[in-house]
Each structure stands twice: as structure tokens, then as C-alpha cells.
PDB file of N, CA, C and O in Angstrom:
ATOM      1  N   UNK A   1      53.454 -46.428 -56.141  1.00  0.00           N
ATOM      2  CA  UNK A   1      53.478 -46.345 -57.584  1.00  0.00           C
ATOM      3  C   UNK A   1      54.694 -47.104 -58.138  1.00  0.00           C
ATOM      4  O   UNK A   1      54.587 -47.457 -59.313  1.00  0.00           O
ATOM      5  N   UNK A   2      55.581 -47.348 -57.639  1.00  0.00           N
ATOM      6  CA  UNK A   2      57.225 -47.431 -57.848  1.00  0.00           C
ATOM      7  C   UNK A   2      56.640 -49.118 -58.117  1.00  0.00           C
ATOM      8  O   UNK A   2      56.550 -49.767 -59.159  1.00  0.00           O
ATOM      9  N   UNK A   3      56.432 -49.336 -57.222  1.00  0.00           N
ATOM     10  CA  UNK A   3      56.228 -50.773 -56.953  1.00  0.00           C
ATOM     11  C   UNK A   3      55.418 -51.809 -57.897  1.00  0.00           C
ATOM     12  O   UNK A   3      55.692 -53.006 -57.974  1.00  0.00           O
ATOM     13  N   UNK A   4      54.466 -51.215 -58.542  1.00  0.00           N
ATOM     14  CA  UNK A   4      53.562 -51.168 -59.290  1.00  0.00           C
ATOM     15  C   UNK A   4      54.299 -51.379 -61.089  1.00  0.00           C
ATOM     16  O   UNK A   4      53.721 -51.827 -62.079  1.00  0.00           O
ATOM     17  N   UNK A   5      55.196 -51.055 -61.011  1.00  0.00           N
ATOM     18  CA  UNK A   5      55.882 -50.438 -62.541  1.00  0.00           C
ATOM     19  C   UNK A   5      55.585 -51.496 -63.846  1.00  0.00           C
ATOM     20  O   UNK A   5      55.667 -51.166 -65.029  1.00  0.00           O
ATOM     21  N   UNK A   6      55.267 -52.680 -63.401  1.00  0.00           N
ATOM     22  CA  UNK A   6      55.411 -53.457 -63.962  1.00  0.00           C
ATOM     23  C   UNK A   6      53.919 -54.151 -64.636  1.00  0.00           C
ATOM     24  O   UNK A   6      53.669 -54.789 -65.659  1.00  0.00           O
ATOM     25  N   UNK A   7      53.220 -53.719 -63.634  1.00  0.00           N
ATOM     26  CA  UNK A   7      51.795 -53.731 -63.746  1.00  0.00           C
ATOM     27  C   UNK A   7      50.890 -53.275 -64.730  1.00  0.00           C
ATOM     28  O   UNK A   7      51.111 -52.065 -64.778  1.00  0.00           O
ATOM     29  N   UNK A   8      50.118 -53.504 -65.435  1.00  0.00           N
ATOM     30  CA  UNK A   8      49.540 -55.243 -65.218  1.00  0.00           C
ATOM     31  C   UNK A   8      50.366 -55.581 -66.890  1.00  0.00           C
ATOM     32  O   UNK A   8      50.082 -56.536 -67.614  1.00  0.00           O
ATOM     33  N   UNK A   9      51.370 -54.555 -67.179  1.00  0.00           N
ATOM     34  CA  UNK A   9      52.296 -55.272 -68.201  1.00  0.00           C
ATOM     35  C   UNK A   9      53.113 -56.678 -68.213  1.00  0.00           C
ATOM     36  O   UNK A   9      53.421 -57.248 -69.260  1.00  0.00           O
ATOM     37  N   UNK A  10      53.372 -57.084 -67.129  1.00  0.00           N
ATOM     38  CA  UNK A  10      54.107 -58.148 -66.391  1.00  0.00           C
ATOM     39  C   UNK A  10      53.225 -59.099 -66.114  1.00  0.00           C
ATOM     40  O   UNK A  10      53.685 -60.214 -66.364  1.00  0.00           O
ATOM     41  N   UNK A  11      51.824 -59.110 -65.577  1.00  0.00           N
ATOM     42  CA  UNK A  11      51.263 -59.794 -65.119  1.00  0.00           C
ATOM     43  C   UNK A  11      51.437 -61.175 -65.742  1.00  0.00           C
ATOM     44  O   UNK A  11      52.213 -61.991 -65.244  1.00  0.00           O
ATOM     45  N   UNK A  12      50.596 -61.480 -67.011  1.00  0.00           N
ATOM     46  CA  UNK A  12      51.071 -62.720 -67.831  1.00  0.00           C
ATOM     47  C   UNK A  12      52.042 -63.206 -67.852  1.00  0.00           C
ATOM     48  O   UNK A  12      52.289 -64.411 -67.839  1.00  0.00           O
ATOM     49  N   UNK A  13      52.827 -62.220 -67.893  1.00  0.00           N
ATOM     50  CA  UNK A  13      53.955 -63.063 -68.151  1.00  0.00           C
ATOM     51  C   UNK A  13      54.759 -63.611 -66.844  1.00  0.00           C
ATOM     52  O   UNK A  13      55.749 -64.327 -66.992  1.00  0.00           O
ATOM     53  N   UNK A  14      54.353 -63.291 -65.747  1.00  0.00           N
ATOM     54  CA  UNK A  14      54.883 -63.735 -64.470  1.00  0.00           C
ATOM     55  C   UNK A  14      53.630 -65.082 -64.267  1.00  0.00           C
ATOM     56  O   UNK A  14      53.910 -66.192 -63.814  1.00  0.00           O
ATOM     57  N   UNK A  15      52.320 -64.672 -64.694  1.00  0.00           N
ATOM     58  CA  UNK A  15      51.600 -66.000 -64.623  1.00  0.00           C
ATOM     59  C   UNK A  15      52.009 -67.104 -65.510  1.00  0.00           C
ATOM     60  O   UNK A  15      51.425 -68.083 -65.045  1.00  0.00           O
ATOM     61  N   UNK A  16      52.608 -67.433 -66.402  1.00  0.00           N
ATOM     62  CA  UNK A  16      53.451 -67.707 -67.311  1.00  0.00           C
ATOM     63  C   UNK A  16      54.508 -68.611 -66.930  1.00  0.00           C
ATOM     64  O   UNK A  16      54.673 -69.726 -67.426  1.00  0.00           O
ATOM     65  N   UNK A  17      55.368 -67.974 -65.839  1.00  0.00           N
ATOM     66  CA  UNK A  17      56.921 -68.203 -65.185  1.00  0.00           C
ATOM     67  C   UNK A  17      56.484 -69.155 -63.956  1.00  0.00           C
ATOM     68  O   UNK A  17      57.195 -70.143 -63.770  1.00  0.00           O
ATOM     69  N   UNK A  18      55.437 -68.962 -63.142  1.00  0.00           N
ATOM     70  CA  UNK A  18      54.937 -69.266 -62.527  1.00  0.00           C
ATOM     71  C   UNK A  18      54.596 -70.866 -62.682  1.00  0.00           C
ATOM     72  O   UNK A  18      55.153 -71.856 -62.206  1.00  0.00           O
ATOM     73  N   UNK A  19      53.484 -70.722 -63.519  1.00  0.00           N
ATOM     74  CA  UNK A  19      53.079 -72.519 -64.446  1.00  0.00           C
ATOM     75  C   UNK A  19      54.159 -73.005 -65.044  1.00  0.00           C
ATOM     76  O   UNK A  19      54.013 -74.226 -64.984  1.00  0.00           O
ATOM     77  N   UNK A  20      55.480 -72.695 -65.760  1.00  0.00           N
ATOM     78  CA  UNK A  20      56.278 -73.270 -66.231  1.00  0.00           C
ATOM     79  C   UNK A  20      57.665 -73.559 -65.019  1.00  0.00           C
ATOM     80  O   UNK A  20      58.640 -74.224 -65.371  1.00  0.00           O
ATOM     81  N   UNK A  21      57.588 -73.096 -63.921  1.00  0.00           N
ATOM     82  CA  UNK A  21      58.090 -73.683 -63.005  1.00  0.00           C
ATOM     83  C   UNK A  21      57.547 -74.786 -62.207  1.00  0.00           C
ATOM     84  O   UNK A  21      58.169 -75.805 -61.904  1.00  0.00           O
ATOM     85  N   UNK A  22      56.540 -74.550 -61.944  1.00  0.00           N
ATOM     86  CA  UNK A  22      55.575 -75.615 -61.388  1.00  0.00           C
ATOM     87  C   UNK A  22      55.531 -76.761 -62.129  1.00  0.00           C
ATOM     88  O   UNK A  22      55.675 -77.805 -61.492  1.00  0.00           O
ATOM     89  N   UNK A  23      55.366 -76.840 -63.332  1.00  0.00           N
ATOM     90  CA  UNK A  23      55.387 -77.834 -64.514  1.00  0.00           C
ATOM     91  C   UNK A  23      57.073 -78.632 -64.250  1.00  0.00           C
ATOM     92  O   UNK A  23      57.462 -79.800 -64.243  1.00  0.00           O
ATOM     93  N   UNK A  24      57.537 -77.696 -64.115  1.00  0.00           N
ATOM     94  CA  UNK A  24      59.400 -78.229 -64.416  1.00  0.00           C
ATOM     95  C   UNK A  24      59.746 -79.431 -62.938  1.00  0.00           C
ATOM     96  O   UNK A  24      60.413 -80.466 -62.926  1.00  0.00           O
ATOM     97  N   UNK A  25      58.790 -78.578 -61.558  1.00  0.00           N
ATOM     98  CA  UNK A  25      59.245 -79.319 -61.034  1.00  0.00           C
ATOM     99  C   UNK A  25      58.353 -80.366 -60.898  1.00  0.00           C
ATOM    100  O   UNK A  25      58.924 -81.296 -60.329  1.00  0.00           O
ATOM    101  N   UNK A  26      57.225 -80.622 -61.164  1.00  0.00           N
ATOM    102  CA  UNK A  26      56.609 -81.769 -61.289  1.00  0.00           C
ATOM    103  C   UNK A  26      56.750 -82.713 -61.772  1.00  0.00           C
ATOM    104  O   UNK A  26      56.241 -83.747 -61.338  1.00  0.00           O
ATOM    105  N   UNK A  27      57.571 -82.653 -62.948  1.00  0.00           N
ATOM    106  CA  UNK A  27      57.961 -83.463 -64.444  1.00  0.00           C
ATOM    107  C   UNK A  27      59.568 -84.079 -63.603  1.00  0.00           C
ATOM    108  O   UNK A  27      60.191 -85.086 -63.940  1.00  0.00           O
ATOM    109  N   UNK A  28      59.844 -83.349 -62.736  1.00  0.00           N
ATOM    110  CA  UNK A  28      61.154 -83.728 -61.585  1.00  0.00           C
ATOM    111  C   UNK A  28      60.640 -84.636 -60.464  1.00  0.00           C
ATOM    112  O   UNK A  28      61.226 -85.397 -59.695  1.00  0.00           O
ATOM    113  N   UNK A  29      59.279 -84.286 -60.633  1.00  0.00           N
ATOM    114  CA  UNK A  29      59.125 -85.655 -59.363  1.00  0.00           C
ATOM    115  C   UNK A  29      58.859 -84.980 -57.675  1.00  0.00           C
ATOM    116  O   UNK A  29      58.813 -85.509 -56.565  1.00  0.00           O
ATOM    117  N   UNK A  30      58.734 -83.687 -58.124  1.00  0.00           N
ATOM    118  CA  UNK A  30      58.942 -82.734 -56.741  1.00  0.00           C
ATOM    119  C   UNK A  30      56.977 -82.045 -56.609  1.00  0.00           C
ATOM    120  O   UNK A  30      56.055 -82.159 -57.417  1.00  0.00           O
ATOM    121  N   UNK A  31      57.018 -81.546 -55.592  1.00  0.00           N
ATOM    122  CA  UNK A  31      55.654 -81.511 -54.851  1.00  0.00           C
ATOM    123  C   UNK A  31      55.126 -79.851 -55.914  1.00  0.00           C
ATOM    124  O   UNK A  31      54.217 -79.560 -56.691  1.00  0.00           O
ATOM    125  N   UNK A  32      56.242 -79.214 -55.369  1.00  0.00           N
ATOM    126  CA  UNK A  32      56.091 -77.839 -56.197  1.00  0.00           C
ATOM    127  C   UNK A  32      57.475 -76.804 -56.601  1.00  0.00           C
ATOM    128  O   UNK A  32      58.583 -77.280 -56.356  1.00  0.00           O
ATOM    129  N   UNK A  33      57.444 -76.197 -56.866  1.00  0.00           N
ATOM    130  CA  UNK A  33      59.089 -75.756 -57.526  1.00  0.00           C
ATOM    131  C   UNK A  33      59.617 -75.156 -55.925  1.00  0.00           C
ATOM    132  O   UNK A  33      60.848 -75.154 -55.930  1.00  0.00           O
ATOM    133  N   UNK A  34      59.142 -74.722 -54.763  1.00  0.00           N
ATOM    134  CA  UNK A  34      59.742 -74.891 -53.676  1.00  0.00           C
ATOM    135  C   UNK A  34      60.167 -75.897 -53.146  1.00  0.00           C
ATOM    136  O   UNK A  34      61.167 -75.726 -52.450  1.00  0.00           O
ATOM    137  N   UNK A  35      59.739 -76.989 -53.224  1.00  0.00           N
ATOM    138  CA  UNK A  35      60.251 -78.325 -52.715  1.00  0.00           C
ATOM    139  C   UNK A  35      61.188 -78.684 -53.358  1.00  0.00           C
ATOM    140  O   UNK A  35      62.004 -79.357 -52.727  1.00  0.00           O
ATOM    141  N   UNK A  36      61.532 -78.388 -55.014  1.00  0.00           N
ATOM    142  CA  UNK A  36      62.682 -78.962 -55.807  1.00  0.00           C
ATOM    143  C   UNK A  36      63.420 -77.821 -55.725  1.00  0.00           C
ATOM    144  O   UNK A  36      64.316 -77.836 -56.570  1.00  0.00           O
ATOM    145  N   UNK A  37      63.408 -76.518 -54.836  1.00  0.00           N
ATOM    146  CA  UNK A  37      64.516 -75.388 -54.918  1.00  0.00           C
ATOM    147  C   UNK A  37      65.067 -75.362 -54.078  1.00  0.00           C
ATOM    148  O   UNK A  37      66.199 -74.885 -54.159  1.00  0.00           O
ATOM    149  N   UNK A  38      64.532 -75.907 -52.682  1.00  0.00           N
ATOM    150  CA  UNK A  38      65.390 -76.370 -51.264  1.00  0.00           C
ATOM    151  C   UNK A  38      65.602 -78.140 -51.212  1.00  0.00           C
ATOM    152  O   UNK A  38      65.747 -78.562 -50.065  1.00  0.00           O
ATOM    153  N   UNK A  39      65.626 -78.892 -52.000  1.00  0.00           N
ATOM    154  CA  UNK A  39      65.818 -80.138 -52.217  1.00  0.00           C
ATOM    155  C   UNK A  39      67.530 -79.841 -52.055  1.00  0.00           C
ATOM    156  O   UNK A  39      68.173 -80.113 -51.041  1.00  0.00           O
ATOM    157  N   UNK A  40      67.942 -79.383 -52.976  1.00  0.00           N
ATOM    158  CA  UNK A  40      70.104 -79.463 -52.479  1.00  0.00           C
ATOM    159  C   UNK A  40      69.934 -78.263 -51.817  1.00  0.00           C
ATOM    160  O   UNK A  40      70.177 -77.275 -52.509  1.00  0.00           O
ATOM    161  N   UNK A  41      69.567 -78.046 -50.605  1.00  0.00           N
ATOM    162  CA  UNK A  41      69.789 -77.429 -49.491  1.00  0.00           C
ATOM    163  C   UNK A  41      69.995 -77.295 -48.426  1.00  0.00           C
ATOM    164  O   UNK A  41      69.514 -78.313 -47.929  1.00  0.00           O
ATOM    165  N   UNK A  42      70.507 -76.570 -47.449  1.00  0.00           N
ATOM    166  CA  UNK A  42      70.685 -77.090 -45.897  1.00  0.00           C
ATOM    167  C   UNK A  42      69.392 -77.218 -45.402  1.00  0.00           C
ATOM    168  O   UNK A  42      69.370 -78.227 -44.698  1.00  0.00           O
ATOM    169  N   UNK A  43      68.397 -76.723 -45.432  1.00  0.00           N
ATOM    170  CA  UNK A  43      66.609 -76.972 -45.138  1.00  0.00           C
ATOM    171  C   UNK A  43      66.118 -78.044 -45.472  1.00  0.00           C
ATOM    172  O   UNK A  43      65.437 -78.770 -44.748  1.00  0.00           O
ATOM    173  N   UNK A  44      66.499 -78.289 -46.889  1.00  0.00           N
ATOM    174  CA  UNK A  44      66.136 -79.846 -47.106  1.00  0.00           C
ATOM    175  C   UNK A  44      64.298 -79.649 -47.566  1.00  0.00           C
ATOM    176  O   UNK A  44      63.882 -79.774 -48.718  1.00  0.00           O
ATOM    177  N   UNK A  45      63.604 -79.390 -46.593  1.00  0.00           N
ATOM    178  CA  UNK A  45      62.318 -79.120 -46.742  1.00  0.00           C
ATOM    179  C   UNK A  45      61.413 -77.768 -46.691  1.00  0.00           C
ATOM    180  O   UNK A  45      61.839 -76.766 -46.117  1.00  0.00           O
ATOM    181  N   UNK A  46      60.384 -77.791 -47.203  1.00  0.00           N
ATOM    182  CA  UNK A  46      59.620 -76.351 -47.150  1.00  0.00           C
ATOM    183  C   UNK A  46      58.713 -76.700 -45.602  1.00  0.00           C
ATOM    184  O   UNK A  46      58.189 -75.701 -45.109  1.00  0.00           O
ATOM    185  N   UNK A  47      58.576 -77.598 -45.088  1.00  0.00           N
ATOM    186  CA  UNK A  47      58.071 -77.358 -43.799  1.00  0.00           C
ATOM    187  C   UNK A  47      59.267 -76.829 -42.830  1.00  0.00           C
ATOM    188  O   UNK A  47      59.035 -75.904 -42.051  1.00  0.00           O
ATOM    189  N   UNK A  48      60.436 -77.383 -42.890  1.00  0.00           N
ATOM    190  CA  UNK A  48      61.223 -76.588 -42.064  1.00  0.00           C
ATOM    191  C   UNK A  48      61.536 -75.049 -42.184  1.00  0.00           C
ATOM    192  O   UNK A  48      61.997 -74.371 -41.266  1.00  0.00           O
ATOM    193  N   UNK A  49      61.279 -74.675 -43.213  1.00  0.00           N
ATOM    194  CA  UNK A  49      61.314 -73.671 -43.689  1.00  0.00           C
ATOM    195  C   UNK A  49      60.320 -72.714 -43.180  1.00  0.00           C
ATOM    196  O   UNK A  49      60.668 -71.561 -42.926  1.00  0.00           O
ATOM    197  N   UNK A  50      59.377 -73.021 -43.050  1.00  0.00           N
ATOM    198  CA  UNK A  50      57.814 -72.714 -42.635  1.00  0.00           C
ATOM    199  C   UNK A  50      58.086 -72.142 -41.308  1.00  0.00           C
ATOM    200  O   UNK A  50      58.042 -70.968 -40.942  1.00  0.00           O
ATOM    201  N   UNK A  51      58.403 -73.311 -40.604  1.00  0.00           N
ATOM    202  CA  UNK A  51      58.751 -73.393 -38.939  1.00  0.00           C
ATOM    203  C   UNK A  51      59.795 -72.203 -38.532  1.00  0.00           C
ATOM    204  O   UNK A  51      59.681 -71.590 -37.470  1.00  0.00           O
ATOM    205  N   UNK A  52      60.822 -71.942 -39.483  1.00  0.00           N
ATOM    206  CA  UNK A  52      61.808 -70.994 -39.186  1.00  0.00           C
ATOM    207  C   UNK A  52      61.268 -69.652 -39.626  1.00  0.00           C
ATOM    208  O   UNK A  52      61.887 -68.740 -39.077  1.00  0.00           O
ATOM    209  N   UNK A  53      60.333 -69.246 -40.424  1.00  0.00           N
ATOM    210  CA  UNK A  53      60.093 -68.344 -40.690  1.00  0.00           C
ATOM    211  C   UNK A  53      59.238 -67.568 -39.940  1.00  0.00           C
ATOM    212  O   UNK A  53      59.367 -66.353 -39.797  1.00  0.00           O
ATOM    213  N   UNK A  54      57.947 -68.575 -39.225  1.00  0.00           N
ATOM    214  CA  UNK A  54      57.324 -68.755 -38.189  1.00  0.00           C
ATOM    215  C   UNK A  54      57.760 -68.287 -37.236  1.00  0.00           C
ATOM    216  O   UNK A  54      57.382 -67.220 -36.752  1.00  0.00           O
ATOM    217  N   UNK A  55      58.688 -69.046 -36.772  1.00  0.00           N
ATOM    218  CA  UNK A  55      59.724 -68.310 -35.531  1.00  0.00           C
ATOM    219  C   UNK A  55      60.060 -67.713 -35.343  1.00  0.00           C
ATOM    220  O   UNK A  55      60.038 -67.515 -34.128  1.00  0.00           O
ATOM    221  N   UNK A  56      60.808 -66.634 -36.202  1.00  0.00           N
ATOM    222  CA  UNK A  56      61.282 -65.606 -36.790  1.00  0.00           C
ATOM    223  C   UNK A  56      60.426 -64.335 -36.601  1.00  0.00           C
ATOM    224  O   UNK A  56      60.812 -63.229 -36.223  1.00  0.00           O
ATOM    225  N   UNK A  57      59.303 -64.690 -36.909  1.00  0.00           N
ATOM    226  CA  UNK A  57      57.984 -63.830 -36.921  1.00  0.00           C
ATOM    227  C   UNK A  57      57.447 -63.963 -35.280  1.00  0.00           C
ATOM    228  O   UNK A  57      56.719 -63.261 -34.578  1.00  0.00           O
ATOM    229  N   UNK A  58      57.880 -64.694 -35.153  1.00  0.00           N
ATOM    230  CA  UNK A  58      57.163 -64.509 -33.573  1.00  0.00           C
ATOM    231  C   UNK A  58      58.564 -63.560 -33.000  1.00  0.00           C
ATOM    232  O   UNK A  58      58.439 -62.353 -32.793  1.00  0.00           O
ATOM    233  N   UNK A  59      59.365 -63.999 -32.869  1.00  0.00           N
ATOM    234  CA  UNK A  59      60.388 -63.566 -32.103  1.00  0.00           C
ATOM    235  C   UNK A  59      60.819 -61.981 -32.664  1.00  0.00           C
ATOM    236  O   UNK A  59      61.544 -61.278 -31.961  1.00  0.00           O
ATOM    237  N   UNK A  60      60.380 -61.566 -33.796  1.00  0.00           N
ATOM    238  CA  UNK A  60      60.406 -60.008 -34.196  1.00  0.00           C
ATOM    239  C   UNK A  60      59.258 -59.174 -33.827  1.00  0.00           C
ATOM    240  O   UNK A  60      59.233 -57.957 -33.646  1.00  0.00           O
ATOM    241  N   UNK A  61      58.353 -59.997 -33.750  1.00  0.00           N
ATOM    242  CA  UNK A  61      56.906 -59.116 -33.383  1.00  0.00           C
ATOM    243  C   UNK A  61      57.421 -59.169 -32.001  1.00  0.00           C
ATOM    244  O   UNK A  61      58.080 -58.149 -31.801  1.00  0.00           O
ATOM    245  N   UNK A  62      57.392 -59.929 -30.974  1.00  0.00           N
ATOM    246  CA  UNK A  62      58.087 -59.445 -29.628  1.00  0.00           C
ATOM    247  C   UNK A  62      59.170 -58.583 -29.418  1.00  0.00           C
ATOM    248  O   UNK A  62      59.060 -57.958 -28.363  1.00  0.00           O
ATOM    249  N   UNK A  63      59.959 -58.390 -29.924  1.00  0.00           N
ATOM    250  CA  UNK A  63      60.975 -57.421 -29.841  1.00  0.00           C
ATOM    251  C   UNK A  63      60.450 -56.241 -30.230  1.00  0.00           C
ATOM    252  O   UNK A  63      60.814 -55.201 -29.682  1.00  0.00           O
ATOM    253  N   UNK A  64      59.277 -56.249 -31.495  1.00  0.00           N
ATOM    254  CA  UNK A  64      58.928 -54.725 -31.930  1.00  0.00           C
ATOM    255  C   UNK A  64      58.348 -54.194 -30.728  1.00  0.00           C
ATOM    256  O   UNK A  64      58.865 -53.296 -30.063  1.00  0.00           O
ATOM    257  N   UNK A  65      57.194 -54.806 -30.447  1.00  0.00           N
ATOM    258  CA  UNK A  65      56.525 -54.868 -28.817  1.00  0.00           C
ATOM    259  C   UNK A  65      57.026 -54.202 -28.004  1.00  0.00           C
ATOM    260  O   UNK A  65      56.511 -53.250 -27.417  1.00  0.00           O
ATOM    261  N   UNK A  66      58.219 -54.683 -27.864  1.00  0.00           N
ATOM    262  CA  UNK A  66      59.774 -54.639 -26.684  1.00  0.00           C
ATOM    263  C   UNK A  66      59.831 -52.799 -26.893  1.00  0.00           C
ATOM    264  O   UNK A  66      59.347 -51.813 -26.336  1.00  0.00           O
ATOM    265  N   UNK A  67      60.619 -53.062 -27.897  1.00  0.00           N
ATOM    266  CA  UNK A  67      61.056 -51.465 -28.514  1.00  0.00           C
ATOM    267  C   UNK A  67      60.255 -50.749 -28.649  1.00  0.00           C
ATOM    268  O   UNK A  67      60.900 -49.728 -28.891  1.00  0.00           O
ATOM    269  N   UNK A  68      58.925 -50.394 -28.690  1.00  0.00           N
ATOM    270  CA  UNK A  68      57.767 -49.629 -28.680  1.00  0.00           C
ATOM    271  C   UNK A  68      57.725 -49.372 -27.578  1.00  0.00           C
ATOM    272  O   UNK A  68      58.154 -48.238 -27.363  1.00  0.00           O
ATOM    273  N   UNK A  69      57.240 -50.152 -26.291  1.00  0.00           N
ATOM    274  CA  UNK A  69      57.316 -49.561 -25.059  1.00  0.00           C
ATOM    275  C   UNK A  69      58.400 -48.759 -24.294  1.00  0.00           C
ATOM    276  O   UNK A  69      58.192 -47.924 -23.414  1.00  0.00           O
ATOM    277  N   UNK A  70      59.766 -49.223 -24.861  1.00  0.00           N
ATOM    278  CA  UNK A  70      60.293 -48.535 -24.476  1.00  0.00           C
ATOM    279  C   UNK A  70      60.862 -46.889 -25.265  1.00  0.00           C
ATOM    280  O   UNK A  70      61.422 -45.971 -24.666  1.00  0.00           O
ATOM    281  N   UNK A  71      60.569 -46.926 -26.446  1.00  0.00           N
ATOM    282  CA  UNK A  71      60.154 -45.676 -27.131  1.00  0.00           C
ATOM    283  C   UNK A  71      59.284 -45.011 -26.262  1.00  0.00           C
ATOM    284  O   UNK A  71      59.814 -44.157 -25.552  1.00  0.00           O
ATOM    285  N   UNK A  72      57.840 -45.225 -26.114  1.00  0.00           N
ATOM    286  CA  UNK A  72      56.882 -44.748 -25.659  1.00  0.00           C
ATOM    287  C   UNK A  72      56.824 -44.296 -24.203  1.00  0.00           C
ATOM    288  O   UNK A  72      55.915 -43.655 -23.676  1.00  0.00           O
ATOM    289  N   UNK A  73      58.467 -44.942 -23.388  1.00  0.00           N
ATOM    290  CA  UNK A  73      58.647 -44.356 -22.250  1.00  0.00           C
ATOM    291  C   UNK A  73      59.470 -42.949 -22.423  1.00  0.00           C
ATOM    292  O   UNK A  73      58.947 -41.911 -22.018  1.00  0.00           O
ATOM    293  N   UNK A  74      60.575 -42.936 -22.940  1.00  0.00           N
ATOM    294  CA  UNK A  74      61.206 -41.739 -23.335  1.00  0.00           C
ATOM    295  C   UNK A  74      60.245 -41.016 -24.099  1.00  0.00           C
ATOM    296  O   UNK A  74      61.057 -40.424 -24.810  1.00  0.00           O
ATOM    297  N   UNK A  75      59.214 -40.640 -24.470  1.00  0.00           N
ATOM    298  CA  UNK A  75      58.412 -39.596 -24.711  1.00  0.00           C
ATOM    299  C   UNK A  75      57.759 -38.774 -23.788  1.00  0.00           C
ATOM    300  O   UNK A  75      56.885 -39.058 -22.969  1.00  0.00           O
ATOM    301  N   UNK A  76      58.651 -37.062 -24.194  1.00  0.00           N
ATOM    302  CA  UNK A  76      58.041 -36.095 -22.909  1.00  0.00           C
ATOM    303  C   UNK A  76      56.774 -36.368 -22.537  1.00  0.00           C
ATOM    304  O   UNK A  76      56.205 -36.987 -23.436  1.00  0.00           O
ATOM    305  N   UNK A  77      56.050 -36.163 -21.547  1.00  0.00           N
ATOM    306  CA  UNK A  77      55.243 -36.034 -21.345  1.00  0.00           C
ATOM    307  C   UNK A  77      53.985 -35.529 -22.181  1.00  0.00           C
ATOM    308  O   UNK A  77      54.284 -34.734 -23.071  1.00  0.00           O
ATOM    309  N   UNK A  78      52.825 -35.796 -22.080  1.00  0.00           N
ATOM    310  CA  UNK A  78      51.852 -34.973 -23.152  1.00  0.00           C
ATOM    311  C   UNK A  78      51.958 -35.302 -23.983  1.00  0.00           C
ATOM    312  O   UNK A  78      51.056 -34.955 -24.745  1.00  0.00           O
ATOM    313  N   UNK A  79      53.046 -36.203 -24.602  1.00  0.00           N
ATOM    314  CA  UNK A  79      52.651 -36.795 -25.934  1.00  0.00           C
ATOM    315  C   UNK A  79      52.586 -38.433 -25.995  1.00  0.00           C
ATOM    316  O   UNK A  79      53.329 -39.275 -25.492  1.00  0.00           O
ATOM    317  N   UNK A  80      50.993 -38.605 -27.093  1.00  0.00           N
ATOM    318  CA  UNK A  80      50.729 -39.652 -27.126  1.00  0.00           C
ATOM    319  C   UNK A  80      51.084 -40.456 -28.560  1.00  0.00           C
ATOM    320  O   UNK A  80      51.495 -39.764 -29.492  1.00  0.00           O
ATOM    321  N   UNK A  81      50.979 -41.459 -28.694  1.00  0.00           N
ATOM    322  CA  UNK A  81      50.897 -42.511 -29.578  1.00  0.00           C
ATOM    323  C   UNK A  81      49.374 -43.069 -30.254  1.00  0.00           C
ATOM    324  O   UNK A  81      48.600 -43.113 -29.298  1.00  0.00           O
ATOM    325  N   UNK A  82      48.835 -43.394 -31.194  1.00  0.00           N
ATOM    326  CA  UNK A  82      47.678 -43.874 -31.140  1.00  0.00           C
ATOM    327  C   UNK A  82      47.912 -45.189 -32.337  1.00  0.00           C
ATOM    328  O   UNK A  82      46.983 -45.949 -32.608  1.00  0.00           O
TER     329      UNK A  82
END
């Protein structure tokens, strides 16, 4: 519900913020307002960006993996997980 608060009072007007960024960076010469928001950045690009986030996501879903099994070993006996 919390999350929601804004809903669907906000909506427009975030569709709104949305097109007038997109517009701003186009009129800049840029692909989409992500490409002109990491343009003076150490990323430089939204594909590198992509790739790291990517990675990121792989390498946390393995660790959750990781840490689950070994949760699931320290559990007394008789109790399961589903």
C-alpha cells in the first residue's frame, strides 16, 4: 500500500517527466535521457552499464544459492523448506 501512495495521482504526471526528458535528450543529440545521463561519466555508456548490472545479478543470485544451502544445512532436523 505504502508504495502505491502516489497512485494513479502521479501517474501523468510522471508520464509527463518521462517524455520531457526523452525530448531534452534528443534535442541534445543523445539516443535517450540514459545515454545523455552517463555521457560525463565513468561508464561512459548504457551498454556497459547493462553488462555490470548483468554481472552483478549473476554473481548475487549465486551467492544467494550459496547461503541458502548452507542455511538449510544448520536446520534441526525435521524441518523443511519449500
Amino acid at each position: 500500500e505504502y508504495t502505491q501512495r502516489g497512485y494513479p495521482a502521479n501517474h501523468d504526471a510522471l508520464k509527463t517527466l518521462f517524455q520531457l526528458r526523452y525530448e531534452l535528450a534528443t534535442i541534445l543529440g543523445y539516443e535517450s535521457y540514459a545515454h545523455f545521463q552517463l555521457a560525463d561519466t565513468m561508464a561512459k555508456e548504457v551498454a556497459i552499464v547493462e553488462n555490470f548490472l548483468s554481472s552483478l545479478i549473476e554473481r548475487a543470485r549465486a551467492k544467494c544459492f550459496q547461503e541458502m544451502e548452507l542455511f538449510k544445512a544448520d536446520l534441526p532436523e525435521g524441518v523443511a523448506l519449500e
